[in-house]
ROVOLO-484674 format. One record per atom (N, C-alpha, C, O): residue number from 1; x negated, y negated, z negated; atom name. Coordinates in Angstrom, 2 decimals, always signed. Example, Ala and Ser with C-alpha at 12.3 -4.5 7.8 and 13.67 -1.06 7.14 Angstrom:
2
num|xx|yy|zz|atome
1|-13.19|+5.69|-7.80|N
1|-12.30|+4.50|-7.80|CA
1|-13.20|+3.30|-7.80|C
1|-14.24|+3.32|-8.46|O
2|-12.85|+2.25|-7.08|N
2|-13.67|+1.06|-7.14|CA
2|-12.90|-0.03|-7.87|C
2|-13.41|-1.14|-8.04|O
This chain:
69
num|xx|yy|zz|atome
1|+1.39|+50.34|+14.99|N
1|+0.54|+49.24|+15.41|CA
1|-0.37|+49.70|+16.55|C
1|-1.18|+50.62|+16.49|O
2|-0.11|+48.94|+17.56|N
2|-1.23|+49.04|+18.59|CA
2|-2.56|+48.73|+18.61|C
2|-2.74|+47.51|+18.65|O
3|-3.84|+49.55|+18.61|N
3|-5.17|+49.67|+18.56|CA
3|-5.88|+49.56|+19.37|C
3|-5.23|+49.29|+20.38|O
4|-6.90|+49.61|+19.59|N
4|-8.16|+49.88|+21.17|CA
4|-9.07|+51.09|+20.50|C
4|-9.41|+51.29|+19.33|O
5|-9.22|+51.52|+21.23|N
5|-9.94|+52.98|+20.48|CA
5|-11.11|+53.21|+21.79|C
5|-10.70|+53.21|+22.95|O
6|-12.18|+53.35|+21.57|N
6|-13.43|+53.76|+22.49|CA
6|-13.21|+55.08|+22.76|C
6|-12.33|+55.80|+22.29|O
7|-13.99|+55.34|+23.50|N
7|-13.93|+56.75|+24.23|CA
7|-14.11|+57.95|+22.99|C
7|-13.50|+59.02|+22.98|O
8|-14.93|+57.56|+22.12|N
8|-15.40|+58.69|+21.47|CA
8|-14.80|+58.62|+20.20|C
8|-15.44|+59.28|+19.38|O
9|-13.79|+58.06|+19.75|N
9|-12.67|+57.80|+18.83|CA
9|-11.56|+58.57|+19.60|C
9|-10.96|+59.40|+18.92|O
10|-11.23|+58.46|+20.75|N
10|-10.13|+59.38|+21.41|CA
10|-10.41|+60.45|+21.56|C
10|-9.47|+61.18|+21.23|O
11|-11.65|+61.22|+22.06|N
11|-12.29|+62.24|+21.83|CA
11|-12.13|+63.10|+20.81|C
11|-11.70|+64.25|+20.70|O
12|-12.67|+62.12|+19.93|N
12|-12.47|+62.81|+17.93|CA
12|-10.95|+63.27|+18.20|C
12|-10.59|+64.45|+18.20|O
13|-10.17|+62.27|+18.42|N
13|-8.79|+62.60|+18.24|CA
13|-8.00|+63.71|+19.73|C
13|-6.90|+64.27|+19.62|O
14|-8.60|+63.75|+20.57|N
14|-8.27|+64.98|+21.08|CA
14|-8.96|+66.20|+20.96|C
14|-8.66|+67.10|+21.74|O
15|-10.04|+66.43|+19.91|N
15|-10.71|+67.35|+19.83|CA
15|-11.60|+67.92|+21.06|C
15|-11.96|+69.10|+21.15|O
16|-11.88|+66.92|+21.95|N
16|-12.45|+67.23|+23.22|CA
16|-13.60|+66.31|+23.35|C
16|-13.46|+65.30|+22.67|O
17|-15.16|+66.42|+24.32|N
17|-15.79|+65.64|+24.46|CA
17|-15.74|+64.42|+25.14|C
17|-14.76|+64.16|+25.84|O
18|-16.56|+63.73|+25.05|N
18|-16.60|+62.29|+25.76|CA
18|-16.55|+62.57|+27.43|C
18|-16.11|+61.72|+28.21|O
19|-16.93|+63.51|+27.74|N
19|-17.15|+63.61|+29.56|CA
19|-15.12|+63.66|+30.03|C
19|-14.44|+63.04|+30.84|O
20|-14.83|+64.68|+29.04|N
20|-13.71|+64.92|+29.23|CA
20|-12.72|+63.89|+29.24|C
20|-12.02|+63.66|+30.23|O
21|-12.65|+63.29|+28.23|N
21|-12.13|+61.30|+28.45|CA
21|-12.31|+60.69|+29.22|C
21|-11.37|+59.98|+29.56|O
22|-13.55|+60.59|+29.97|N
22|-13.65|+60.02|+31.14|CA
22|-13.00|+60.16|+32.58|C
22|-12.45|+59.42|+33.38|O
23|-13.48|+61.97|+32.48|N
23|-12.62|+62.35|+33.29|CA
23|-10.71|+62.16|+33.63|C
23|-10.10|+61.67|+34.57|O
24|-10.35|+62.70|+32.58|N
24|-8.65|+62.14|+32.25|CA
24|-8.66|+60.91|+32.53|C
24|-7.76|+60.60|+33.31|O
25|-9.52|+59.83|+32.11|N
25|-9.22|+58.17|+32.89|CA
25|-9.37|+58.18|+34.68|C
25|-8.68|+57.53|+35.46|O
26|-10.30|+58.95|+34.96|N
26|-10.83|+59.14|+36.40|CA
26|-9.67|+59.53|+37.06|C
26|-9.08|+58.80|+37.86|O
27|-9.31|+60.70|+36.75|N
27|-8.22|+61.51|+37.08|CA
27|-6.74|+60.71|+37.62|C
27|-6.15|+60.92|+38.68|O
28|-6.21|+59.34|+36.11|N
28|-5.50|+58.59|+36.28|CA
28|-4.21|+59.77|+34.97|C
28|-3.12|+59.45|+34.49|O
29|-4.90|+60.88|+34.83|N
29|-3.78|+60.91|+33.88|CA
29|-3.51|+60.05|+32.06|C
29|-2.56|+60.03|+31.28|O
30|-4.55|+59.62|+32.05|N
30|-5.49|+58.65|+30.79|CA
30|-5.40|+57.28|+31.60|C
30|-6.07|+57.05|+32.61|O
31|-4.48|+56.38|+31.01|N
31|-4.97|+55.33|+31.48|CA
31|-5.90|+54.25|+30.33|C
31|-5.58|+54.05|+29.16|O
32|-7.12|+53.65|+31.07|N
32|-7.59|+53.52|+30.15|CA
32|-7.88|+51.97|+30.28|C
32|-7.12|+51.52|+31.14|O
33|-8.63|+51.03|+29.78|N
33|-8.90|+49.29|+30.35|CA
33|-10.24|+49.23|+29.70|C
33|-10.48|+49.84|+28.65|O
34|-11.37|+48.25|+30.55|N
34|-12.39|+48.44|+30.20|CA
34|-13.13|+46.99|+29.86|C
34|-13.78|+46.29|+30.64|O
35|-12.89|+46.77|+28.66|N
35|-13.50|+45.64|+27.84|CA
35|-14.85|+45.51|+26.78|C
35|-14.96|+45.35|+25.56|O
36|-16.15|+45.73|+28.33|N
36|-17.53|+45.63|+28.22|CA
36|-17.94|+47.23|+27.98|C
36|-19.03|+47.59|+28.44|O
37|-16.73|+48.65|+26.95|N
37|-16.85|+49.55|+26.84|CA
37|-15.33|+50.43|+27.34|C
37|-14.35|+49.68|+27.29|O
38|-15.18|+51.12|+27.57|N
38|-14.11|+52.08|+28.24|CA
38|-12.99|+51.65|+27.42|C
38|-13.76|+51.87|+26.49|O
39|-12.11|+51.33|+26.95|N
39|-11.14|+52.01|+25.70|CA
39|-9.15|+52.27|+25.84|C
39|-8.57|+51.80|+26.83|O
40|-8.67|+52.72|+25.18|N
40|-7.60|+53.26|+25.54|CA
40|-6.85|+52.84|+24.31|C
40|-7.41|+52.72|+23.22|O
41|-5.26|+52.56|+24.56|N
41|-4.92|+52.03|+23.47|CA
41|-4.07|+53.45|+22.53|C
41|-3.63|+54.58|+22.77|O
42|-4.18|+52.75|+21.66|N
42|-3.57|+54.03|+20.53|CA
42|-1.68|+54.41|+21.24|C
42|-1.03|+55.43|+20.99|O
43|-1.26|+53.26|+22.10|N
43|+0.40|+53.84|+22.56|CA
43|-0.53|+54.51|+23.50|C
43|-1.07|+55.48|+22.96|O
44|-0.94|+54.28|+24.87|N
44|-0.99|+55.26|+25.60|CA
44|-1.46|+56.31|+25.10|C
44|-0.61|+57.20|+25.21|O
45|-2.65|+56.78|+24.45|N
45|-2.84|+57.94|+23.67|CA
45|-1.13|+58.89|+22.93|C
45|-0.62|+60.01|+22.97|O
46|-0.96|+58.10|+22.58|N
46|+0.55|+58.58|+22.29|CA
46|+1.20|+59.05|+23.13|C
46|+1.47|+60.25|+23.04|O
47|+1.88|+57.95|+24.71|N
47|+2.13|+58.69|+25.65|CA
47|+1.72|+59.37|+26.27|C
47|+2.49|+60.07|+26.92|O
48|+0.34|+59.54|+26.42|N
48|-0.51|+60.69|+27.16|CA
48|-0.11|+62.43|+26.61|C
48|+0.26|+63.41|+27.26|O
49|-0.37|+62.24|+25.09|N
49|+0.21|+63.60|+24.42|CA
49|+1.77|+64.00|+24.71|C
49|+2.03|+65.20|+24.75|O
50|+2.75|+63.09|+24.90|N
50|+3.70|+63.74|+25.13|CA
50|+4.36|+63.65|+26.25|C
50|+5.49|+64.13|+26.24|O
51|+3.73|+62.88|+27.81|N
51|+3.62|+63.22|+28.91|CA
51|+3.24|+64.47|+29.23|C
51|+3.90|+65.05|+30.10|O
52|+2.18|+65.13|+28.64|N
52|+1.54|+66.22|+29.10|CA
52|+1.46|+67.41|+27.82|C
52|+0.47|+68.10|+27.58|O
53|+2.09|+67.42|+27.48|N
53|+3.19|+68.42|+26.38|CA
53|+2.98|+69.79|+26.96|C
53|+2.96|+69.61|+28.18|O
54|+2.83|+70.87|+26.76|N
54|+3.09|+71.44|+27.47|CA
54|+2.18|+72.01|+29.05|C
54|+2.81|+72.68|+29.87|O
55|+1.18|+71.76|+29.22|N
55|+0.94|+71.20|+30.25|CA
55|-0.96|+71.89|+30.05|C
55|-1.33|+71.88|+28.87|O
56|-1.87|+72.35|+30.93|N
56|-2.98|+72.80|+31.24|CA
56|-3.86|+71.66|+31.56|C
56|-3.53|+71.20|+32.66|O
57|-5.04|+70.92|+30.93|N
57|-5.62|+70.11|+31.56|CA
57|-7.02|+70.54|+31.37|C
57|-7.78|+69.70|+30.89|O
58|-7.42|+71.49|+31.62|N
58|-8.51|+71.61|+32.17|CA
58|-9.30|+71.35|+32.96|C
58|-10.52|+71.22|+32.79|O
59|-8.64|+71.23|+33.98|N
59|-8.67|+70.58|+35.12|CA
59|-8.09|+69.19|+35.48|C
59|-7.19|+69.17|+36.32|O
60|-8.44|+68.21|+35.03|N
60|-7.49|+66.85|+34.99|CA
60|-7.48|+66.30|+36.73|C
60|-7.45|+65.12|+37.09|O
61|-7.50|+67.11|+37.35|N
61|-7.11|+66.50|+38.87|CA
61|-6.35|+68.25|+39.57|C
61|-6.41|+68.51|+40.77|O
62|-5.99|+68.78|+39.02|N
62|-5.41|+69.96|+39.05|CA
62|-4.29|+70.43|+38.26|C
62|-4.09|+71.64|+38.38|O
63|-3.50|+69.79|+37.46|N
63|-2.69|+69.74|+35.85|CA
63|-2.05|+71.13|+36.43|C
63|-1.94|+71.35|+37.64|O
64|-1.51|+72.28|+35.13|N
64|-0.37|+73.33|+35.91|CA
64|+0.37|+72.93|+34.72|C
64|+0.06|+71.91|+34.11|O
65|+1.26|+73.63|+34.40|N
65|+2.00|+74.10|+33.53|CA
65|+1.45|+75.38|+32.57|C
65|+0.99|+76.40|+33.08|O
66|+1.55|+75.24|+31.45|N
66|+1.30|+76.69|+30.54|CA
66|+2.34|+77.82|+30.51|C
66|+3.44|+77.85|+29.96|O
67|+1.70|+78.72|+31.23|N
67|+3.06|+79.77|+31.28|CA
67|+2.86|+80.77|+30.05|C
67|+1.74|+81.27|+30.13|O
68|+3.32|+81.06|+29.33|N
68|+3.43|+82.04|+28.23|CA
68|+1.84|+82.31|+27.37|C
68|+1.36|+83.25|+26.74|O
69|+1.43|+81.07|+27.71|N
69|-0.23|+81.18|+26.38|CA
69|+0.01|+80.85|+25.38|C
69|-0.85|+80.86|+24.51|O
């Protein structure tokens, strides 16, 4: 079932802070729609994790690849 989840519900669920969500929407690798508050739906959250599988986002306007971490 498809959801709307606020920034800091996706957060919880990526184990990362709220700046960092923002950023990933900024970035464009998070797509997100903004109805009065930020929010992202529970599929893209889904596709976001396994778009970027694999993948360094520390940098969400810089993505690499994880080489042997």
């Amino acid at each position: 079932m498809n959801e709307l989840l606020e920034v800091a519900e996706v957060a919880k669920r990526l184990k990362c802070n709220k700046n960092k969500v923002y950023d990933l929407i900024k970035s464009g690798q998070l797509v997100g729609l903004k109805l009065g508050r930020m929010k992202v739906t529970t599929i893209e959250l889904d596709d976001f994790l396994v778009r970027n599988a694999g993948k360094d986002l520390t940098d969400p306007f810089n993505v690499r690849d994880l080489k042997g971490e």
